[in-house]
Structure formats: C-alpha cells, structure tokens
N, CA, C and O of each residue as an XYZ file, in Angstrom:
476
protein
N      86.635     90.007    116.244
C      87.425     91.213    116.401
C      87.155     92.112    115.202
O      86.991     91.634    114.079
N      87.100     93.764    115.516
C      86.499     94.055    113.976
C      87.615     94.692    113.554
O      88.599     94.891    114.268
N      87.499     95.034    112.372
C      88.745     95.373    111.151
C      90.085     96.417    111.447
O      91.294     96.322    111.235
N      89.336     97.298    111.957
C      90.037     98.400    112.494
C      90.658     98.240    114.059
O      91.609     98.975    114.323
N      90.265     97.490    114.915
C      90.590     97.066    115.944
C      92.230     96.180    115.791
O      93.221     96.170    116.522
N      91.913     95.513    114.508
C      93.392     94.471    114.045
C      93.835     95.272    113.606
O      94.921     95.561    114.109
N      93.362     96.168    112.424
C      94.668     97.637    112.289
C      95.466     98.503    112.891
O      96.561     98.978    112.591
N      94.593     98.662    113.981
C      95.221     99.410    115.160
C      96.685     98.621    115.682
O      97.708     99.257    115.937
N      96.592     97.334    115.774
C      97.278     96.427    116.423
C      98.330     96.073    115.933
O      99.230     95.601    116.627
N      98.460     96.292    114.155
C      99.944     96.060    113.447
C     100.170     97.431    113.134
O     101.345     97.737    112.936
N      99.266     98.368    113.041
C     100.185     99.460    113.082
C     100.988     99.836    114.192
O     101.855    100.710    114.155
N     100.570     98.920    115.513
C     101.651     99.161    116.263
C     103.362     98.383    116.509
O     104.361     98.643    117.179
N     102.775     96.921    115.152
C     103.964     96.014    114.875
C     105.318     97.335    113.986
O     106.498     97.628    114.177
N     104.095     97.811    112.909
C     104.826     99.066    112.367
C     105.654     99.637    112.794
O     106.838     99.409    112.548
N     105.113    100.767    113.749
C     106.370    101.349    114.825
C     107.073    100.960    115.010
O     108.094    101.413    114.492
N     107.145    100.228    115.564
C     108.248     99.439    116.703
C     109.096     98.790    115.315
O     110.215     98.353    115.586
N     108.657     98.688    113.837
C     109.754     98.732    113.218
C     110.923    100.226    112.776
O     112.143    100.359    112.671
N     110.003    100.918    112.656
C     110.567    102.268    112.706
C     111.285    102.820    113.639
O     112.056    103.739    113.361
N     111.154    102.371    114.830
C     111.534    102.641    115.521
C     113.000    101.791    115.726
O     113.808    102.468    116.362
N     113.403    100.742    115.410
C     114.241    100.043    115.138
C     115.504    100.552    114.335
O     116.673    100.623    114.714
N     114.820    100.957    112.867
C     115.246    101.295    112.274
C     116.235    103.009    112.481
O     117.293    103.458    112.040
N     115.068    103.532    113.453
C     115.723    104.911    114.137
C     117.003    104.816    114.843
O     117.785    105.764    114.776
N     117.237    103.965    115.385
C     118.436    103.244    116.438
C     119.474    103.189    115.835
O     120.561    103.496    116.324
N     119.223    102.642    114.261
C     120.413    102.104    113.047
C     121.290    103.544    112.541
O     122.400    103.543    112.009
N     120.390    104.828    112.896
C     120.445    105.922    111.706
C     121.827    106.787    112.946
O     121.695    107.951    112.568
N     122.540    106.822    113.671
C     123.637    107.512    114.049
C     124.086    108.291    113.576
O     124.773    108.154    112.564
N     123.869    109.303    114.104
C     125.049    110.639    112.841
C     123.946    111.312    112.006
O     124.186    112.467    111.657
N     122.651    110.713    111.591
C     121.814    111.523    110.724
C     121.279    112.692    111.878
O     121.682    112.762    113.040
N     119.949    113.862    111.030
C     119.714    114.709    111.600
C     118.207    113.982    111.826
O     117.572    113.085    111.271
N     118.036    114.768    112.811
C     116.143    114.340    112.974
C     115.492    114.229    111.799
O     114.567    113.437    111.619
N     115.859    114.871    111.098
C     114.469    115.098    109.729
C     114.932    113.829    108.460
O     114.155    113.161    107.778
N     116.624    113.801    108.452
C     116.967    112.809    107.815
C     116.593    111.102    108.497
O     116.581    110.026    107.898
N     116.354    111.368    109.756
C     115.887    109.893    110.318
C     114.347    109.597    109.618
O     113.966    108.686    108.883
N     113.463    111.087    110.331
C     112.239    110.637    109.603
C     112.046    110.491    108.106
O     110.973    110.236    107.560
N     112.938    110.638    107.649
C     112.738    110.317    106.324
C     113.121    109.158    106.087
O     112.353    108.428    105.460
N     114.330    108.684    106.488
C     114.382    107.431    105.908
C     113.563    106.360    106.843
O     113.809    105.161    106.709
N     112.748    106.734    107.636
C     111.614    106.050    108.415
C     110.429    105.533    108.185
O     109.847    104.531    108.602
N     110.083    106.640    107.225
C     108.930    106.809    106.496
C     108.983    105.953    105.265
O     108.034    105.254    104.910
N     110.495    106.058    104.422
C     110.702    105.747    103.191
C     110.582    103.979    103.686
O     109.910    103.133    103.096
N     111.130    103.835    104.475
C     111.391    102.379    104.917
C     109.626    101.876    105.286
O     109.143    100.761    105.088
N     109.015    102.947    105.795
C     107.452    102.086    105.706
C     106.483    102.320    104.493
O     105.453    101.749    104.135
N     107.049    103.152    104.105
C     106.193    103.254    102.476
C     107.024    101.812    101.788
O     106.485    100.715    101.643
N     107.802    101.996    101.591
C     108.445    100.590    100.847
C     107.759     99.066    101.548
O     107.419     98.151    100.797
N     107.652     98.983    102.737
C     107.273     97.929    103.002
C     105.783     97.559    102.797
O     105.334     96.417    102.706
N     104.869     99.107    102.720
C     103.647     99.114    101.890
C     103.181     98.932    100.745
O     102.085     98.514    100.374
N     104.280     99.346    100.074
C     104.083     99.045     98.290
C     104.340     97.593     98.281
O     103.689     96.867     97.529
N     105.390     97.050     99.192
C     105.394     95.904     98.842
C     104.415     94.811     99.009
O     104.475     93.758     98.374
N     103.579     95.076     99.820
C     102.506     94.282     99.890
C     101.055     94.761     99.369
O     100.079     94.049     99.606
N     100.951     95.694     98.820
C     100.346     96.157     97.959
C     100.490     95.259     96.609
O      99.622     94.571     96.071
N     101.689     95.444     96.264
C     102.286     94.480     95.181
C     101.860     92.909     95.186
O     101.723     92.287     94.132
N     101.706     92.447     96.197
C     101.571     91.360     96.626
C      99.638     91.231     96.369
O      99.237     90.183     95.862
N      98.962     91.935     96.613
C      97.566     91.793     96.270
C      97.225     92.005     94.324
O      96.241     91.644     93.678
N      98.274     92.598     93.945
C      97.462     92.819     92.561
C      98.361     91.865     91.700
O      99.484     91.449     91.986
N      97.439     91.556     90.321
C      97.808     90.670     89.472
C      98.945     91.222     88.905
O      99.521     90.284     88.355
N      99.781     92.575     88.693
C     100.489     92.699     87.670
C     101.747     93.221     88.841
O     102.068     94.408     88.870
N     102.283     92.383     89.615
C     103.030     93.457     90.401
C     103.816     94.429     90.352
O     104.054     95.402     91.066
N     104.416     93.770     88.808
C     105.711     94.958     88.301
C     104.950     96.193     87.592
O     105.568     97.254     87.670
N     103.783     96.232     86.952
C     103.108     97.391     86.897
C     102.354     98.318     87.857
O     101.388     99.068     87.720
N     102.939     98.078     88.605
C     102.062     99.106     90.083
C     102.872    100.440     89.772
O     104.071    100.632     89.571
N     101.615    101.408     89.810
C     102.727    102.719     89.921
C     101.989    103.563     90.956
O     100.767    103.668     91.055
N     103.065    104.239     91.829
C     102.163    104.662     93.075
C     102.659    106.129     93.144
O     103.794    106.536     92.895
N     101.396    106.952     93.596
C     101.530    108.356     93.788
C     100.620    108.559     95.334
O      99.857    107.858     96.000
N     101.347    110.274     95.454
C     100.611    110.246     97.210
C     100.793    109.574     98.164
O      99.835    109.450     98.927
N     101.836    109.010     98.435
C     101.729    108.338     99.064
C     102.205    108.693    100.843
O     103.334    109.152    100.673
N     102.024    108.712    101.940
C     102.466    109.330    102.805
C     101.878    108.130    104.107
O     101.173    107.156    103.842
N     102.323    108.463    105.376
C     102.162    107.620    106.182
C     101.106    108.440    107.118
O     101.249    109.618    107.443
N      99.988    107.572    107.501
C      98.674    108.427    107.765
C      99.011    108.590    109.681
O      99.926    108.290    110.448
N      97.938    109.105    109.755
C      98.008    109.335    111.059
C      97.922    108.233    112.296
O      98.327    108.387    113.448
N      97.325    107.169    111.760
C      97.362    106.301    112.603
C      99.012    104.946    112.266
O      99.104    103.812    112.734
N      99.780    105.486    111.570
C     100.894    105.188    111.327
C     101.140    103.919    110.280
O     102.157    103.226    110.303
N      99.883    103.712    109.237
C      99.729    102.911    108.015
C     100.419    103.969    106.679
O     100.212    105.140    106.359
N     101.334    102.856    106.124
C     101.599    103.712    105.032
C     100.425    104.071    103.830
O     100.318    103.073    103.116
N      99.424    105.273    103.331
C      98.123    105.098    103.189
C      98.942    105.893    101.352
O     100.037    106.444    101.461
N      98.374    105.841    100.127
C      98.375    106.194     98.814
C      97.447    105.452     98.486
O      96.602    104.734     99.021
N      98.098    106.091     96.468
C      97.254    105.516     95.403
C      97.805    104.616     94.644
O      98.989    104.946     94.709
N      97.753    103.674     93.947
C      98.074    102.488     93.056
C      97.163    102.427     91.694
O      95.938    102.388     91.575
N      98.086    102.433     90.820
C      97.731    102.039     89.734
C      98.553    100.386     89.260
O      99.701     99.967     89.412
N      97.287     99.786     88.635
C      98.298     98.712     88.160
C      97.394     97.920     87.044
O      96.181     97.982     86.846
N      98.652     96.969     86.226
C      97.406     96.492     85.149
C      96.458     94.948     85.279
O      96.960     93.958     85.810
N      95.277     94.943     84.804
C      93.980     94.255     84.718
C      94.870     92.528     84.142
O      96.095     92.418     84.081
N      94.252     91.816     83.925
C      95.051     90.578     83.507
C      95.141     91.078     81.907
O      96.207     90.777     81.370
N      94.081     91.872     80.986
C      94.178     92.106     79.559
C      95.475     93.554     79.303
O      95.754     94.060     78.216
N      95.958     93.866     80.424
C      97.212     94.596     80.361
C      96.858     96.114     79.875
O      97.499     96.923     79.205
N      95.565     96.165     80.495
C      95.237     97.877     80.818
C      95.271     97.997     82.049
O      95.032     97.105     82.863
N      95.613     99.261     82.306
C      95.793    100.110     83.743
C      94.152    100.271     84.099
O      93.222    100.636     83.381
N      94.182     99.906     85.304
C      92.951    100.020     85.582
C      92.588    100.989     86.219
O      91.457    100.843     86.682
N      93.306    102.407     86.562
C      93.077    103.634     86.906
C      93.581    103.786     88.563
O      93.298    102.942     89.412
N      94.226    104.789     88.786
C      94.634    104.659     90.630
C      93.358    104.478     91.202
O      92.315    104.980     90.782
N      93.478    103.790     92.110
C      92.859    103.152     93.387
C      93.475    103.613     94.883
O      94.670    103.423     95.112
N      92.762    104.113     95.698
C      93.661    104.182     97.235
C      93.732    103.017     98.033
O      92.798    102.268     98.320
N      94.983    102.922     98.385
C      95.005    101.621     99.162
C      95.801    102.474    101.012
O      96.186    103.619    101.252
N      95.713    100.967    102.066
C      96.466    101.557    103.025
C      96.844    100.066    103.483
O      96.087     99.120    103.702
N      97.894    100.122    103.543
C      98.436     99.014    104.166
C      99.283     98.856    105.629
O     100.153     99.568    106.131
N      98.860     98.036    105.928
C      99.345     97.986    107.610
C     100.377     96.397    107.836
O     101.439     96.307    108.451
N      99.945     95.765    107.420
C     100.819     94.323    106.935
C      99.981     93.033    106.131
O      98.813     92.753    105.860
N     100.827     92.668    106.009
C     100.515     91.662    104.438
C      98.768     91.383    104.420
O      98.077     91.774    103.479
N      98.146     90.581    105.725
C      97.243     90.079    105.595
C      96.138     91.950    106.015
O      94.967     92.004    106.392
N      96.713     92.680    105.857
C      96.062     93.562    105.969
C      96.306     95.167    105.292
O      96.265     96.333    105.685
N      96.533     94.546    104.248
C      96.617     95.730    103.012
C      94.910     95.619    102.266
O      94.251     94.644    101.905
N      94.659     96.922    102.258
C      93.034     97.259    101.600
C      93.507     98.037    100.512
O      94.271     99.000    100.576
N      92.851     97.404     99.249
C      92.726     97.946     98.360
C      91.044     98.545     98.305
O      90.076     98.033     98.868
N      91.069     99.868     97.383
C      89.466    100.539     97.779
C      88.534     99.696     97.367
O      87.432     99.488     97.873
N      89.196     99.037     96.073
C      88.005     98.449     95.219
C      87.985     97.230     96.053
O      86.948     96.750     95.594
N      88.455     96.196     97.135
C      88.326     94.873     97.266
C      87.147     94.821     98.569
O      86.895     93.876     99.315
N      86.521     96.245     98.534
C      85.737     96.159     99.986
C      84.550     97.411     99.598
O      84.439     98.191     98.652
N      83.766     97.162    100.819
C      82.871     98.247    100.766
C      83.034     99.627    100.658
O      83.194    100.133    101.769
N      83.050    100.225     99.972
C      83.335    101.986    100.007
C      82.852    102.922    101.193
O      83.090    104.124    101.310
N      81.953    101.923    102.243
C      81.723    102.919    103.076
C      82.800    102.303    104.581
O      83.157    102.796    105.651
N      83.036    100.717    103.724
C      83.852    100.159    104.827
C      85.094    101.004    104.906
O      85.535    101.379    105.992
N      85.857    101.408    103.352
C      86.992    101.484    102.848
C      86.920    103.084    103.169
O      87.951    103.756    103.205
N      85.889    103.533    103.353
C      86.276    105.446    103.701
C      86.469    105.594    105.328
O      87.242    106.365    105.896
N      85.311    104.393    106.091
C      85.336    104.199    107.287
C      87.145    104.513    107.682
O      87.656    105.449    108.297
N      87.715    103.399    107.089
C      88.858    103.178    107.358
C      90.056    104.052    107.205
O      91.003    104.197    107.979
N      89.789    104.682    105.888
C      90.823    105.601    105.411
C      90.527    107.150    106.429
O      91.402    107.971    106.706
N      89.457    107.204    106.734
C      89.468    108.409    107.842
C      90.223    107.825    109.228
O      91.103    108.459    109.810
N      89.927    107.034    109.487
C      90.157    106.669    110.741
C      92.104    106.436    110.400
O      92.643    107.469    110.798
N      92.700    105.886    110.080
C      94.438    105.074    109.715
C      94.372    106.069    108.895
O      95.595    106.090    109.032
N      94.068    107.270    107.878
C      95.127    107.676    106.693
C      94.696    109.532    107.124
O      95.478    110.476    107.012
N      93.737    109.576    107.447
C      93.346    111.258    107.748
C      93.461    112.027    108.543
O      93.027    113.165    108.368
C-alpha cells in the first residue's frame, strides 16, 4: 500500500474526530466550532510530533494550520541529544504511526507529500 494512500485513510480517522467533537460544541457559533476543531487537531498533532523527537518538552511549533487534505501540517523546532535546537523542520501528521518529520525521509518523498495533505 503506498504512503499517501494510508494518509488518505487516517485523515479520514481525523474527521470523524472533529467531527465528534463538533456535536460536543452547543451554543458556540460556526467559526467558534471551527476553531476549537482545528485547535483540537493541531494539539493532537503536536502531540505526536512530540512523540517522534528526542527532546519532547523542547518542541516549539510555528505555522501551523490544518492542510487541505485534513492533516494537521507546520514547523517544529526541537533540541538534538547535545541540547541545541536543531532549526524548524516541517512536519505533517495524520496519526501516531504516521507523523513525517522532513528530515526522517526523502525530500522529494516529503514535498511529494506536503503538496498533496498540507497545500
């Protein structure tokens, strides 16, 4: 099965959490739902983001937004085991066993991807 084919497939586990979560929000306005929709899948992205790098409590993330194919897609910074920042990196995460960091793959795999889930 190829890479993007399984992405496709939990970004649709995604939704259907958001969508869950939409059900919970009563009384908010449309724009306040999508927000806390979004916030709720960016959080569950960082968190497994967190989960791939050595320093988890040093992750610091900017840009971050939920792409078009509905992966929460940003940048991450975090520190090296000698406790330098090793400079932001784009990552996109879709669920645990399928969070990409840029640097852990091919750059033409990793742009492949980020056009297709983040653009």
């Amino acid at each position: 099965m190829n890479f993007l084919h399984t992405l496709r497939r939990h970004v649709a586990g995604l939704l259907a959490v958001a969508a869950m979560l939409a059900l919970a929000g009563c009384g908010e306005t449309r724009a306040q739902k999508k927000q806390r929709e979004a916030s709720a899948v960016i959080a569950m992205g960082e968190k497994y983001v967190r989960e791939k790098i050595r320093e988890p409590a040093s992750a610091q993330f900017r840009n971050q937004f939920i792409g078009k194919g509905g992966a929460p897609c940003g940048e991450v910074n975090a520190k090296d085991a000698f406790g330098a920042y090793l400079g932001y990196q784009r990552y996109i995460s879709v669920a645990r066993e399928l969070t990409m960091l840029a640097q852990d793959m091919p750059q033409d795999e990793f742009e492949e991807s980020w056009r297709e889930m983040c653009k």
